[in-house]
LUMKERO-67756 format. One record per residue (C-alpha): residue in one letter; x, y, z. Coordinates in pm, whole numbers, plus 50000, padded with zeros to 5 digits. Layout:
N
AXYZ;...
end
This chain:
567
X385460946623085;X381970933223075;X380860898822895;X380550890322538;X377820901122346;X376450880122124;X374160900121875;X371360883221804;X371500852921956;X368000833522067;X369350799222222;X369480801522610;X371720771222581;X374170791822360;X374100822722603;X374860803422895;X377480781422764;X379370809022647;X379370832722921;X377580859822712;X375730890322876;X372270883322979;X369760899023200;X368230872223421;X364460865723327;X364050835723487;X361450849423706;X359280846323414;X359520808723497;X358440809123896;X355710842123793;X354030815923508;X354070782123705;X352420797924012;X349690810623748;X349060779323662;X346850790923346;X346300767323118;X346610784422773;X349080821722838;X349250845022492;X351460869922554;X351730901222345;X355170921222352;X356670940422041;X358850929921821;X362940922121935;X361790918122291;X363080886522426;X360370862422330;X361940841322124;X364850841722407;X362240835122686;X360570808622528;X363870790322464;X364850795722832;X361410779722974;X362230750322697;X365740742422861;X364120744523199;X361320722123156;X361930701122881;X362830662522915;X365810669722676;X367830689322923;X366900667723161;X370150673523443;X371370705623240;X371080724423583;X374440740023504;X372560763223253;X370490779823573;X373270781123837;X373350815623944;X370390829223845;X367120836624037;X365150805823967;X368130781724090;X368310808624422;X364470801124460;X363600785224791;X360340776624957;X359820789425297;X361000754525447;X364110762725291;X363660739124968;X364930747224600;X361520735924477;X362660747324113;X365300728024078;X363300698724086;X361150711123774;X364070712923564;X364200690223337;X360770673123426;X357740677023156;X357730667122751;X358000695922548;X356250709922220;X358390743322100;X357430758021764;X358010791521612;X356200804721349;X358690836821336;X360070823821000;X356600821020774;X356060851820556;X354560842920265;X353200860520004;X350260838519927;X347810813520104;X349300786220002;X353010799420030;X352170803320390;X350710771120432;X352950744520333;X355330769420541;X353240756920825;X353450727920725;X357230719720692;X357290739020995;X355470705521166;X357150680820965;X360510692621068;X359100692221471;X357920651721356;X361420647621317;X363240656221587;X360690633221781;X361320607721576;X362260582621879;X357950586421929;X357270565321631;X358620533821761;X357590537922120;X355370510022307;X352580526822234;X352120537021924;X349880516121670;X350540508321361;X347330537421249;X349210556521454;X352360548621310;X350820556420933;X349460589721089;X353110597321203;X354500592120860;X351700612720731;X352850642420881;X355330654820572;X355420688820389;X353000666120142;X350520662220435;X346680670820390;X345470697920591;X343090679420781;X347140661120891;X348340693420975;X345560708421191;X345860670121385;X349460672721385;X350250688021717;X347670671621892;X348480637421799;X351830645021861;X351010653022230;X349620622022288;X352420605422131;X354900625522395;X352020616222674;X351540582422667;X355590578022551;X356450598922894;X353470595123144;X352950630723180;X351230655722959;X353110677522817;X354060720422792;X353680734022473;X355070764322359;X354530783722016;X356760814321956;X355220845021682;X351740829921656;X350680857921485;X353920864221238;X351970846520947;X348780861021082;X350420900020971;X352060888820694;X347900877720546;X346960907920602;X349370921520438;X349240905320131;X345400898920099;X345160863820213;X343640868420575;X340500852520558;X341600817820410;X345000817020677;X342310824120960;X340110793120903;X342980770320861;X345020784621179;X341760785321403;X340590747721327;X344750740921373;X344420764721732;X341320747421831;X342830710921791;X345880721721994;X344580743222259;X341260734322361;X340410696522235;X344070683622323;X343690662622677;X347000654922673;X348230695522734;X349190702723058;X349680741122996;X350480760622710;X352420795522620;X351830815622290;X353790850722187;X353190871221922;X352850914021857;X349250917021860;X346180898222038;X344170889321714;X340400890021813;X338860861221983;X336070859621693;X339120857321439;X341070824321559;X340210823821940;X336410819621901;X336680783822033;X339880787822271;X337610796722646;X340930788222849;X343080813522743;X344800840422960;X345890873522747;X348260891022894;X349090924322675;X351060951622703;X348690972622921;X348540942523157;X350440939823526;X351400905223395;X355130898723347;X355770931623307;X359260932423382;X359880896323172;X360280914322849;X362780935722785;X365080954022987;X364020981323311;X365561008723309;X367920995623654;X368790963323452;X370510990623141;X372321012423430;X373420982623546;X374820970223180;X376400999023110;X378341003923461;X379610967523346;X380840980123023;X382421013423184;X379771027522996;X378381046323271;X378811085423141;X376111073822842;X373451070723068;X371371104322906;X371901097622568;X370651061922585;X367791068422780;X366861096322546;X366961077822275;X365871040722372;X363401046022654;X359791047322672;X358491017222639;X355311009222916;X354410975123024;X351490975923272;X352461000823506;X355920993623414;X357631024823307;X360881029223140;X361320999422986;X363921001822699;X363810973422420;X366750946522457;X367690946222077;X368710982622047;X370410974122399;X372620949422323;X373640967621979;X374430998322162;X376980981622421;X378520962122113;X379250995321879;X379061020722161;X377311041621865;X373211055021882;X371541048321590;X367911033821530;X368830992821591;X365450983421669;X362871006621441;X365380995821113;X365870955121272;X362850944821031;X360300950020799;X357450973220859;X355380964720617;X351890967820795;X352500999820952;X353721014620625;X350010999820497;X347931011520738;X349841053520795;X350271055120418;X346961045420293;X344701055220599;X342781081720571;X343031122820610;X342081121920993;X344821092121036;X347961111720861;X346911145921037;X347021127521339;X350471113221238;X351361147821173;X351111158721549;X352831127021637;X355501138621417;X355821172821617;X355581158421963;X352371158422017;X349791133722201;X346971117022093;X343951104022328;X341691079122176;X340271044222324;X342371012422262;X340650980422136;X343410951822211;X341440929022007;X343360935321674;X340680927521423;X342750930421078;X339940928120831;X338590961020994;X342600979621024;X341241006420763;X337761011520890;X336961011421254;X338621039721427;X341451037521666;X342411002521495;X345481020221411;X346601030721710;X345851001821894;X348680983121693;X351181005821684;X350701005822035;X350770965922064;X353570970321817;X355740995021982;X355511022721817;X353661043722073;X353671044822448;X350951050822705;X351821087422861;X348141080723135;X345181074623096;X341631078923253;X338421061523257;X335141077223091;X332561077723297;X330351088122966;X331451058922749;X332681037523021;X336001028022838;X339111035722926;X340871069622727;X344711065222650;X346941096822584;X349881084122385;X352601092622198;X355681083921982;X357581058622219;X361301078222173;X363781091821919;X364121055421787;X361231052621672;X360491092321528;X363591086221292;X361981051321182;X358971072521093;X360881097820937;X362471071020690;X359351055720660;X357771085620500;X360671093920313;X360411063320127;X356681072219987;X358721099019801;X361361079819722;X361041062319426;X362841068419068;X359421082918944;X359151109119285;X361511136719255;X360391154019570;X363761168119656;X363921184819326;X360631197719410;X361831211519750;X364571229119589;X362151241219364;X360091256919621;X363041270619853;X364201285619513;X360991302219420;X361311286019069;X357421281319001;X357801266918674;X360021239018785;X357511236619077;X354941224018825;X357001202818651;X357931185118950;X354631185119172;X352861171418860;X355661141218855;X354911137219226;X351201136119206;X350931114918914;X353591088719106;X352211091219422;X347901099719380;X346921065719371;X349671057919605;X347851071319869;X344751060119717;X342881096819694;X339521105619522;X339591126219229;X336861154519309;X335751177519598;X332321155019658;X334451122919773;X334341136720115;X337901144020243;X339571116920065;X341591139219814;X343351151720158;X344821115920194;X347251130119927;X347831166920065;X348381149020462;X351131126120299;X352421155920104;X352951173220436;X354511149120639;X357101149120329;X358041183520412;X357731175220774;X360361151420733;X362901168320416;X362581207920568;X362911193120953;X365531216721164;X365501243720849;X361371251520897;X358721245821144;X355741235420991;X352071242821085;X348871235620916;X345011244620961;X342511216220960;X339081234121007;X338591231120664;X337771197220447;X336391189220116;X340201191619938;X341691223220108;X344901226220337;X347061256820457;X350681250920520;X352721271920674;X356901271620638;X358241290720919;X361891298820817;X364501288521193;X366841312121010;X365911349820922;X367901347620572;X365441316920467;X361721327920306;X358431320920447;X355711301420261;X351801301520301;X350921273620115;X346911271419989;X345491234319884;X342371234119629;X340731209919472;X339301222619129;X335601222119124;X334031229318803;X330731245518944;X332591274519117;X335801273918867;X336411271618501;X340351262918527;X342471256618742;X344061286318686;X340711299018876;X341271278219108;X344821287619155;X343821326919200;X340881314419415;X343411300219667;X345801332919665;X342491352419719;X342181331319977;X345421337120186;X344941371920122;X340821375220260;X342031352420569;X345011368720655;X347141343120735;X350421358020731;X349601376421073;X350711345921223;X354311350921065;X354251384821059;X353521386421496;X356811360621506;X358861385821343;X359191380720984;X358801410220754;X355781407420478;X358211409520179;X359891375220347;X356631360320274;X356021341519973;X352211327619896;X351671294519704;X348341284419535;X348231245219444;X345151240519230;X344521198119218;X342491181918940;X342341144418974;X346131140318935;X346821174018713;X348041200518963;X349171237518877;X350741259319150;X351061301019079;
end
C-alpha cells in the first residue's frame, strides 16, 4: 500500500511531516542555484506544482526553517555531494531571509477590487515580519513607513512595500535576501478578463520595477505564473530577467510529473495494470524537449479515486479561454473545429502574451492555450522564409478534448438556448419546430458570439455558424461524423451529418446570409441554398460512402441579422 495522498495540498512542510506521496523536485533547488540568475519567471500551466515548488525552495532557504533539515532527508538535494565528497546543500538550508508571496488568490472583478487585494496581500506579509519593526535598525521614518503598510496604504506604499521590506530583512539579517512571488500573472488574466488591464498594468509594473530591478538589497528572485506577459506590458524596465517557458530546456522535468515518475506511482499503489488508460488520457504535456509529461493534479486525483475523469481541465475556471474560442473570429472556431476532430494546427508562437492584442494579432490564441496547457507541441521546424520558428500542435489529450467539449456545450446551455430541442428537431425532420427553435437559438446566442448582421461585414456572420457547428460537433459526437467546406466566406457554410449507423438519416446542411440585392425573402434565400446543394452536388460525397440518396435529407438555413428560416 502506497503513501497518503493528500489532495490538494501546497505546504512542503505539511507533505513531509506527514509522510504523504511526493515526487522529489528538489533538483529544482541545485538546477536554480547553479544558474545563479538574478530575476527567474517561470511559465508552467495551471495545477503544476508551482505553488508546491515555491513552498519547497521557501523551507530550504528561508531563515525560518533554519535546522528543519529533517524535511530534506532522503531526497536528492540532501544526497547532493560535491566532488570532494561534501553535502554542500545542506549548508544552504536554512541560510538566506525570505520574501514569499502569492498572488494565486486575487481575482477581482474591478481595478480597484484587485488592488486593495494586492494590497492586503502585503499587509498581511508586514505582519508576519513583524519582529522587523523593532530591529536595531530601523528608524523611526522607517518605523512610520512600516505602519504605513495597511490595506489603507497609498499606492505609492504599496509599490515601496516589498522593497523597503527587503532592506528591512537585509540590514535586520546581514544578507540580502530571496524573494519569491507565486501566480504573478493570476490578477494579470483576471484584467483582462474583466476590462481592467490597462490600469492593473501601470500599477503592477511601477510595483515590478521597485522590487526587481531598483531593490539592492535582492540577492535573487523567482516568479511563476501561466503566461510570460510581454516585456513592453510590465517587464519594460526589468533587463535582469531570465524567462524560462514551456518551450525552454530549463527545468523541464521540475514541473509536473515524467512519465517514469507516474509508472513509478502507480507500481506503488498496485496500480500497475492502469498504465494505458492513464497515459491515454493524462499525457501529452511537452516541456522543452521533455515529452510525456502528465500534469500532477489529475495524478494525484487518479491514485486517490482510482476513477478517469477530467481532474485537471474541470479544477478551475476557464474564463479567458472561453473569451477568446467563443468570441474569436470565423478562422479561430474553424480552426477549433479541426482541433476538435484530431487534427493539427501549424502556426508561429509569440510567447510574449500581449493581452490587449488576444483578439487581433493572429496566433495570440494559440500561443496561450499553449502556455496554458491546452495544446501540446507535436514538432516543429524553422522557416527559412520568415525566419521564425513553425509549431504543429494539437489538443494536449482526452482531458482536455472533454473540457472543450463542456466548454462549448455551455454556449448552448442557457435557459434561453434550447439546442437539444433543436437537435431533436433536426434528427426528427420536424422543420417547423426547427424554426421555432433555431430562431430561439440565434436570437440567445447572435450577439453571443458577437456576429455582424449582413453579408458585407466580411466573414463575421460565420462567427455564429462556426460556434453553431462545434455545437453539433459536440451533442451528435459518436452518432455522426461531421464535415464542413470552408472555400466559401461572406455568410455561407456546408455541413455535412454523416449517419455511424445505416438506420440514422444524412443531412447536407446549406448556410446563407440573406442579401437583399440578389434576394427578396428569405424564403429566396432559403430555395437559393437548396439550389445550391443540388448545382454542387454535394451528396456524392455520401452517396460514394454508401448511403442511398433517399437517406439524404437537404437543409437550407436562410440568416437575416438574427431572424433565421430553414426549409
Amino acid at each position: 500500500m502506497g503513501r497518503a495522498i493528500s489532495i490538494g495540498a501546497q505546504s512542503f512542510e505539511f507533505i513531509r511531516k506527514n509522510d504523504c506521496f511526493f515526487v522529489d523536485k528538489t533538483g529544482f533547488i541545485k538546477e536554480w542555484w547553479e544558474n545563479a540568475d538574478a530575476v527567474t519567471l517561470i511559465t508552467r500551466p495551471r495545477r503544476f506544482g508551482k505553488t508546491l515548488n515555491l513552498d519547497m525552495m521557501n523551507c530550504f532557504f528561508s531563515r525560518t526553517y533554519e535546522g528543519r533539515g529533517e524535511l530534506f532527508e532522503g531526497l536528492s538535494i540532501w544526497q547532493d555531494k560535491s566532488p570532494d565528497g561534501d553535502y554542500k546543500y545542506r549548508k544552504l538550508q536554512g541560510s538566506y531571509p525570505v520574501i514569499f508571496l502569492s498572488f494565486a488568490g486575487i481575482k477581482g472583478q474591478a481595478f480597484e477590487e484587485t488592488k486593495q487585494a494586492i494590497k492586503y496581500a502585503l499587509a498581511k506579509l508586514y505582519e508576519s515580519h513583524e519582529y522587523l519593526r523593532n530591529g536595531e535598525n530601523i528608524g523611526k521614518r522607517e518605523q512610520d513607513f512600516f505602519d504605513s503598510v495597511s490595506p489603507e496604504m497609498t499606492d505609492g506604499v504599496a509599490v515601496l512595500a516589498l522593497n523597503y521590506l527587503s532592506d528591512y530583512m537585509c540590514r535586520y539579517y546581514g544578507q540580502k535576501v530571496l524573494i519569491f512571488l507565486d501566480e504573478y500573472d493570476t490578477p494579470l488574466q483576471e484584467a483582462y478578463v474583466y476590462g481592467y488591464w490597462k490600469e492593473l498594468v501601470g500599477f503592477i509594473r511601477q510595483m515590478f520595477n521597485s522590487t526587481f530591478k531598483t531593490n539592492p538589497s535582492m540577492e535573487r528572485a523567482i516568479m511563476t505564473g501561466i503566461t510570460r506577459v510581454s516585456r513592453e506590458s510590465i517587464f519594460s524596465d526589468l533587463n535582469n530577467l531570465t524567462v524560462v517557458t514551456t518551450t525552454s530546456e530549463k527545468y523541464c522535468t521540475q514541473f509536473g510529473f515524467t512519465e517514469e515518475e507516474v509508472f513509478q506511482a502507480l507500481d506503488q499503489m498496485g496500480m500497475s495494470d492502469r498504465r494505458e488508460d492513464v497515459k491515454e488520457w493524462y499525457d501529452g504535456f511537452t516541456f522543452g524537449s521533455q515529452r510525456d509529461v502528465y500534469n500532477p493534479w489529475s495524478i494525484t486525483n487518479f491514485l486517490e479515486e482510482k476513477e478517469l475523469k477530467p481532474y485537471w481541465a474541470n479544477s478551475s475556471s476557464n474564463r479567458l479561454v472561453n473569451l477568446l474560442i467563443r468570441q474569436g473570429n470565423a478562422r479561430t472556431k474553424a480552426i477549433m473545429e479541426d482541433l476538435m476532430k484530431g487534427g493539427i494546427l501549424e502556426t508561429e508562437i509569440d510567447e510574449e502574451i500581449i493581452f490587449d492584442q488576444l483578439q487581433r494579432k493572429y496566433g495570440a490564441v494559440w500561443s496561450l492555450l499553449l502556455a496554458s496547457g491546452y495544446l501540446r507541441v507535436v514538432d516543429r521546424r524553422f522557416s527559412s522564409t520568415t525566419r521564425r520558428f513553425v509549431y504543429r500542435l494539437k489538443l494536449t489529450n482526452w482531458e482536455v478534448e472533454i473540457m472543450f467539449e463542456d466548454m462549448i456545450r455551455g454556449w448552448f446551455s442557457g435557459e434561453d438556448v434550447p439546442y437539444n430541442d433543436f437537435i431533436k428537431a433536426l434528427l426528427l425532420g420536424d422543420v417547423k419546430a426547427m424554426n421555432r427553435y433555431m430562431n430561439k437559438v440565434a436570437l440567445a446566442t447572435f450577439s453571443y458570439f458577437d456576429t455582424g448582421k449582413r453579408p458585407s461585414d466580411e466573414i463575421e456572420p460565420e462567427r455564429f455558424y462556426h460556434g453553431f457547428v462545434l455545437g453539433l460537433m459536440v451533442e451528435l459526437a459518436g452518432r455522426y461524423r461531421i464535415t464542413s467546406n470552408r472555400e466559401s466566406g461572406f455568410g455561407r457554410y456546408d455541413v455535412m451529418l454523416e449517419p455511424c449507423k445505416k438506420e440514422d438519416p444524412a443531412f447536407v446542411l446549406e448556410f446563407k446570409v440573406h442579401d437583399p440585392e440578389d434576394e427578396d425573402t428569405l424564403e429566396d434565400t432559403v430555395q437559393e441554398a437548396l439550389k445550391q446543394i443540388q448545382d454542387k452536388n454535394y451528396d456524392s460525397e455520401l452517396t460514394a460512402r454508401g448511403i442511398p440518396e433517399e437517406r439524404i435529407r437537404h437543409l437550407g438555413f436562410a440568416f437575416e441579422g438574427k431572424r433565421v428560416l430553414i426549409g
